[in-house]
N, C-alpha and C positions, 0 to 999 in steps of 0.2 A: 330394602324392606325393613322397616323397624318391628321387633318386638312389642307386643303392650309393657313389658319392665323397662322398656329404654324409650327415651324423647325422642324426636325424629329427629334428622341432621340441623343441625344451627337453633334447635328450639332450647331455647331453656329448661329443665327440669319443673314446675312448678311447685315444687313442695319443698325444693333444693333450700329458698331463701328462708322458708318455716323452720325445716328443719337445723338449721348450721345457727338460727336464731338463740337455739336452745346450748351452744356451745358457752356462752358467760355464765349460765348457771351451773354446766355441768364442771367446768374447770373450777369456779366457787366451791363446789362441793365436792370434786376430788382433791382440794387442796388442803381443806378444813380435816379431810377424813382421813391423809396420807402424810400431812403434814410438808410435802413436797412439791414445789411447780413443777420438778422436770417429772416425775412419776404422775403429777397428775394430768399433763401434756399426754401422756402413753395411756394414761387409761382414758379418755377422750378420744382419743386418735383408735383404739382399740373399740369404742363403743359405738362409732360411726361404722368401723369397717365391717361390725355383725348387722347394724344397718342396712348398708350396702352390700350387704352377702345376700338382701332377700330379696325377691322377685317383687316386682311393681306389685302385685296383686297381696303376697304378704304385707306390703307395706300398708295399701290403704285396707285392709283388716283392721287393722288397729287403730282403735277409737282417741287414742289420745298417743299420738306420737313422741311430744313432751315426757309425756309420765314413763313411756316405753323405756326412753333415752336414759332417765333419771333413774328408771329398778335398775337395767343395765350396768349403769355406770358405780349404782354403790354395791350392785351385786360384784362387779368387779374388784371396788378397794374392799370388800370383805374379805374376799378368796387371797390380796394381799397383805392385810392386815393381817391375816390368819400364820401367812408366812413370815413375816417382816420380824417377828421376836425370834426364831432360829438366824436369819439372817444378822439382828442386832449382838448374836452371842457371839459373830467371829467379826463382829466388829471393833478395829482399833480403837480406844479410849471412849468418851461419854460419847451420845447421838444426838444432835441437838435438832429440830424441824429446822427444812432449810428459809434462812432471812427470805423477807419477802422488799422489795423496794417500793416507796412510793412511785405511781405510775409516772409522777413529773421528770423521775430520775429519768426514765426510760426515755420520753418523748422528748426527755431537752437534750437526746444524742449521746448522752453518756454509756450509754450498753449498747451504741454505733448505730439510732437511729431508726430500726426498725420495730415497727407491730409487735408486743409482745404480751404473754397471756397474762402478765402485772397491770397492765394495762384495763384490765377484764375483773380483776380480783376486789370485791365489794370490799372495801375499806370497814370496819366495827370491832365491838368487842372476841368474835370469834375467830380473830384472825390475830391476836397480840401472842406475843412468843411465851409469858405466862400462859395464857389458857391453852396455848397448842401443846404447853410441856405438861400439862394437866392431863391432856387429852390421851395423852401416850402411854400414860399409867391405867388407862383404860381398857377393857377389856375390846377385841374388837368388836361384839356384837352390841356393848354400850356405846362404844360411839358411837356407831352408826346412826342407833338409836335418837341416841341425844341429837346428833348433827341433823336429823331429818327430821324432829318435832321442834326443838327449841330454836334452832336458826333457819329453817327451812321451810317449816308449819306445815309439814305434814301431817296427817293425823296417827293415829295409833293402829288404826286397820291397814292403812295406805303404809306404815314402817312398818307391818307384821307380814305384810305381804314378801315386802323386798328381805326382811331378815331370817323369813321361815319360823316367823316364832307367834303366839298367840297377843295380842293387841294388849292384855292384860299383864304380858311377859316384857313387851316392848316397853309401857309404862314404868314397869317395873325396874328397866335395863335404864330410862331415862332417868328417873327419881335417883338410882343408886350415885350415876354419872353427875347429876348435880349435887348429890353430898360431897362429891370429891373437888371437885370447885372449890365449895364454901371450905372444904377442911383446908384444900391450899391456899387460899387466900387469892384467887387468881382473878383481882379485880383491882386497878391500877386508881391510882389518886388524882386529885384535879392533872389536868393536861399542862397548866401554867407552871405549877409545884414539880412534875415529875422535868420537865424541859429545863426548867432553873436548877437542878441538881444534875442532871446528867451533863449542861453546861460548866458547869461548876467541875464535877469530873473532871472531864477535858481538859479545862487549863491549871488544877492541879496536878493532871497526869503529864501535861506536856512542860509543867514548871518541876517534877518530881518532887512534891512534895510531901508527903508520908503523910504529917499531920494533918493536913490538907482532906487526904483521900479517907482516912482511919475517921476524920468529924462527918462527909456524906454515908461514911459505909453503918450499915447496922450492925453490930454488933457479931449478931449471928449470922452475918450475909454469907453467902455463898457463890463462886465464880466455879461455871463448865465452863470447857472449852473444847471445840471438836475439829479435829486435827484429819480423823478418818486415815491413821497411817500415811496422810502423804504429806504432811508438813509438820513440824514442831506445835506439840501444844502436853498442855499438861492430860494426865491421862487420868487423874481421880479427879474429883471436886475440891475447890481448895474455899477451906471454912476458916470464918471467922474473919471481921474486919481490917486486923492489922496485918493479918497475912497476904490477902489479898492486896491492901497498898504496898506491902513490902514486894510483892510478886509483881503486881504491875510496873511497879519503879525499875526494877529489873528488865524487864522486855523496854522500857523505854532507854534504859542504858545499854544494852545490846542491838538495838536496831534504833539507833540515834536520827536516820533518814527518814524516820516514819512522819508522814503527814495524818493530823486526826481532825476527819472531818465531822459536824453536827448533819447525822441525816435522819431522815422518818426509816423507821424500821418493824415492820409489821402494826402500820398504823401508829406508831409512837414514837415516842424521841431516843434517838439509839446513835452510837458513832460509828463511821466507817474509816478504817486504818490504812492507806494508801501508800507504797512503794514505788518510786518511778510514775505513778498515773495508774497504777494497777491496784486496784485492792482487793488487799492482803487476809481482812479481819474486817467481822463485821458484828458490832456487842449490842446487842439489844438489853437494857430492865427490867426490872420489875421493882415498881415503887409503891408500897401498899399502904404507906402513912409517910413521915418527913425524912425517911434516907434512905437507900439503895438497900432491897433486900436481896436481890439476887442478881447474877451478871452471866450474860449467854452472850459465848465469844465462839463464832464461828469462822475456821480458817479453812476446812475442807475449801480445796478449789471446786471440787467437783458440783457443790452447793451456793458457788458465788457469781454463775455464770451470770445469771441479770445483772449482777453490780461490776462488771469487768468492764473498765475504762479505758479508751485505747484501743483496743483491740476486737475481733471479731465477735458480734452480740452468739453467733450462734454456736447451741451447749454441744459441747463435744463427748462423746461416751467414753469413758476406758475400754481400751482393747481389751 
């Protein structure tokens, strides 16, 4: 005998295919707002299971299941947002968002062939590794904000709902969050212009040559790099253009093995640094007029699980 919360033997759920429909928007939107696939896998996978904690009868109560999924989910990265800057102070050197792949990477085998939520991840402006480094300087109740009226369209009552704040607060929270854009400059130049310079990168970096790199670099450019304690990487910001080619010339005299490949990286043109078929490093730009303003070098493994070649696609946790 079945329960009315459970389907009968061998019958499909019906509302099973509705609801798991809403999972490309919600991993969109934990991804924007955590700045992480693999944490926004976990809040997804956490927002179904209070889902499925309710009885058949909770479930069709609710008039719009979508919107249920979607306060859930950012009510979620709020409560982690909220923790994630204690978190960030015992962390080893700078924190960069983890690189995101284009989905081609994923489906032509190279992260070993299977379904992956890169796959799911809407390609645009809200997803480039400027704006996500933008985003992080945000307070968490602005993001959210922002993330749910300006890339998501929700309204201002519908984001006062899920932030607990007055719709007048939330506008407010959103406006602040777009000044901080515009002060960063976190908006890239033609697509042709940024691809031909970080080309250009590349086989100045793989010919060492200094004056090479010091003519794409801006002047005041700046290289993070994020290591996360478990690999070599510099642990300040290192400023200024000719430092930065001096620094890169160096990792390429020290790891002479490295293959530098041209890949898409959170929608834009970024290189992937490969050891053996494994990669190592993964640099995303920022190009705001004609040369390299900024350079996000991430080595944490723990953050490169989608781009791991060779070897098994699925991300493994620290003990």
């Amino acid at each position: 005998m079945t329960t009315p919360s459970e389907p009968g033997p061998g019958r499909p759920d019906p509302s099973l295919s509705a609801i798991m429909s809403e999972r490309r928007q919600l991993i969109n939107l934990a991804y924007r707002l955590l700045g992480s696939l693999a944490d926004a896998e976990d809040v997804v996978q956490e927002t179904y299971a209070r889902w499925y904690a309710m009885s058949r009868q909770q479930q069709e109560a609710i008039a719009s299941p979508g919107a249920w999924l979607t306060k859930v989910a950012s009510r979620v990265c709020l409560d982690l947002l909220g923790s994630a800057r204690a978190r960030r102070e015992s962390y080893v050197g700078e924190w960069i968002p983890e690189p995101l792949p284009d989905r081609t990477e994923w489906i032509n085998g190279r992260g070993g062939g299977t379904a992956d939520p890169a796959d799911r991840i809407t390609l645009d402006e809200s997803i480039n590794m400027a704006f996500l480094v933008v985003l992080e300087s945000m307070t968490p109740a602005e993001r959210v904000a922002f993330i749910l009226h300006e890339v998501f369209r929700y309204s201002f009552v519908e984001v006062a709902e899920i932030v607990g704040r007055t719709p007048a607060a939330c506008r407010q929270l959103a406006s602040s969050a777009r000044r901080r854009l515009r002060a960063a400059e976190a908006f890239a130049a033609p697509a042709d212009l940024r691809a031909g310079l970080v080309r250009d990168f590349k086989q100045a970096w793989e010919a060492k040559d200094i004056h090479a790199l010091v003519g794409l670099l801006d002047p005041g450019a700046t290289m993070i790099a994020d290591g996360g304690g478990q690999v070599s990487a510099a642990l300040r910001p290192i400023e200024g253009g000719e430092q930065i080619a001096r620094y890169i010339v160096a990792i390429a005299d020290m790891a002479p093995n490295l293959t530098i490949l041209e890949r898409t990286v959170n929608g834009q043109p970024g290189l992937v640094a490969q050891r053996d078929g494994v990669t190592v490093t993964v640099a995303a730009f920022d190009v705001p007029g004609d040369r390299i303003k900024r350079i996000w070098a991430v080595r944490n493994p723990e953050k490169l699980w989608p781009w791991t070649v060779g070897q098994s696609a699925e991300r493994v946790r620290p003990s």
